[in-house]
C-alpha positions as CSV (number, residue, x, y, z in Angstrom):
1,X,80.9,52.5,87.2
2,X,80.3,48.9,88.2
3,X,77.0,48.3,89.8
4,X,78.3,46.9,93.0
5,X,79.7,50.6,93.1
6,X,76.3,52.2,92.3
7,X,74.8,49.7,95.6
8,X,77.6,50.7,98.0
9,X,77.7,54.6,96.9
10,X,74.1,55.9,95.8
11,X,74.4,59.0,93.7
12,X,74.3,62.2,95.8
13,X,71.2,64.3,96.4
14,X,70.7,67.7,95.1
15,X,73.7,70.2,95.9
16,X,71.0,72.3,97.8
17,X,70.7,69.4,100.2
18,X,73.6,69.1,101.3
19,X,75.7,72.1,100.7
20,X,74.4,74.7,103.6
21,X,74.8,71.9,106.0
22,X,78.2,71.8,104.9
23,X,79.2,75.8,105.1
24,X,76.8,75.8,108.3
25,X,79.2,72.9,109.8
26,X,82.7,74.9,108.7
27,X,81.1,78.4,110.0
28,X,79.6,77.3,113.3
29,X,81.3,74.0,115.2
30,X,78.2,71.8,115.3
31,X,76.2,73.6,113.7
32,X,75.6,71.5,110.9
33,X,74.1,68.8,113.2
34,X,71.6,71.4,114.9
35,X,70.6,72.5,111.5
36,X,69.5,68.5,111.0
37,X,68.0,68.5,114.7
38,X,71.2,66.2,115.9
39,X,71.3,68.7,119.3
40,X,73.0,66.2,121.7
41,X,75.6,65.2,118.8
42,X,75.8,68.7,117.5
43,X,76.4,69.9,121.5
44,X,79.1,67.6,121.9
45,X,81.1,68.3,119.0
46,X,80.8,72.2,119.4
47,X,82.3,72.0,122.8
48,X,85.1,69.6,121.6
49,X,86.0,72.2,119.1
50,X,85.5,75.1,121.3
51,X,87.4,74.2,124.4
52,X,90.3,72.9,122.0
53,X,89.9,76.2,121.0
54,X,89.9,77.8,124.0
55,X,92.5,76.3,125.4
56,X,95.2,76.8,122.8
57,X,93.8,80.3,122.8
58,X,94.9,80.1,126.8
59,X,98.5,78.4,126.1
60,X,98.9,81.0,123.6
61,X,99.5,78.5,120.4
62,X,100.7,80.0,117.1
63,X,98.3,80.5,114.7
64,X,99.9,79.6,111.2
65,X,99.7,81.9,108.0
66,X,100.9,80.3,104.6
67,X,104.5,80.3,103.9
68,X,106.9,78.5,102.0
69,X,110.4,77.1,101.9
70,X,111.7,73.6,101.9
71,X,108.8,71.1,101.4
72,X,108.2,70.3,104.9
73,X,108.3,73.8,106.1
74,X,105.4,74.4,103.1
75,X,103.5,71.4,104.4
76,X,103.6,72.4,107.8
77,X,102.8,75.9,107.4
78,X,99.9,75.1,104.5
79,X,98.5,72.1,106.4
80,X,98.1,74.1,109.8
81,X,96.7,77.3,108.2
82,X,94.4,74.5,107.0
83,X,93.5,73.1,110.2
84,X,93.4,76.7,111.7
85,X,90.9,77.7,108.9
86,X,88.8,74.5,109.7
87,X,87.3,76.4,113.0
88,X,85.1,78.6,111.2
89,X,83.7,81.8,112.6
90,X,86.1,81.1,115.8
91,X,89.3,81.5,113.1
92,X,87.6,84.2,111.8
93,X,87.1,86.1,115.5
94,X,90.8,85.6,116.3
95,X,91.9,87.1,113.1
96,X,89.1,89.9,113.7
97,X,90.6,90.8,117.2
98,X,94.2,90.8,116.1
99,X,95.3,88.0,118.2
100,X,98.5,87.6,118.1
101,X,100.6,84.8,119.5
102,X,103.3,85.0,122.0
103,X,106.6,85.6,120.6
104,X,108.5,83.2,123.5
105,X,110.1,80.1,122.5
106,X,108.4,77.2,125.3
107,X,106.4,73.9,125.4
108,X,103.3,75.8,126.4
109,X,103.3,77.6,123.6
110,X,104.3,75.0,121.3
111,X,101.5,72.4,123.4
112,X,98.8,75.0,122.4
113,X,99.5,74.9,118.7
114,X,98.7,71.7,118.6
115,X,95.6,72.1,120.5
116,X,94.6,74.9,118.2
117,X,95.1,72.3,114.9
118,X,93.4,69.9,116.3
119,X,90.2,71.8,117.2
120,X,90.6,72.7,113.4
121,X,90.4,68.7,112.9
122,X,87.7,67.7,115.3
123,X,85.0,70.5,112.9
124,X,86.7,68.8,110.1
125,X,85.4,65.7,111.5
126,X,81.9,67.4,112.5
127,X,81.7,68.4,108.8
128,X,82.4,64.9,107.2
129,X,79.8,63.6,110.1
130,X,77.4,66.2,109.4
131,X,77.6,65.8,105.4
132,X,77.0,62.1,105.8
133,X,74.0,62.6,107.6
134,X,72.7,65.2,105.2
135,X,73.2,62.8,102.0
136,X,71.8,59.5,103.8
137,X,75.1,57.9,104.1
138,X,74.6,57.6,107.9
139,X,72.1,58.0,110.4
């Protein structure tokens, strides 16, 4: 590695640094910030997750499972179960509950999809945000 690397990059602190904010952040939206005492930051990206959440939840988006096929169909299905299994505990609950989505073909339905993957997106966000923090990357 070239030392300009080394300046730009410092090596990583201890995996027990970092690593429960990380599964804290994927479990709980925001709660790797409140585990570092980031409340206001931690606040605001719990309740961009949440009510993303919510609200495909409302629409009645489809929640994807793997499956394959063609290579689109593999990305699409892979990439959302992805996305879907971004949101932590509030994946977890909707599996838990057996919610099921509506079997109607309709915007709505297709509009709260893509609400539900992008909840999944915003925590993955949160996480990156909340792993830089933890390894002195950002402030």
């Amino acid at each position: 590695m070239s030392e300009q690397t080394e300046i730009l990059y410092p090596p990583l602190p201890p995996l027990s640094k970092w690593l429960p904010v990380l599964l804290l952040a994927w479990l709980i939206p925001g709660g790797g910030h409140f585990y570092q005492k980031r409340m206001w930051r931690g606040f605001i990206l719990a309740s961009c997750v949440v009510v993303s959440f919510a609200i495909g939840l409302m629409m009645r988006g489809y929640m994807f499972q793997p499956a394959g096929g063609d290579l689109l169909t593999t990305v699409i299905y892979y990439g959302g179960f992805v996305s879907n299994l971004a949101t932590g505990i509030l994946f977890l609950m909707t599996k838990w509950f057996g919610y099921e989505s509506a079997d109607i073909a309709g915007h709505i339905v297709d509009y709260g999809t893509k609400f539900l993957v992008a909840a999944g997106l915003f925590n993955i966000l949160a996480m990156v945000d909340a792993w830089e923090i933890a390894v002195g990357r950002k402030d």
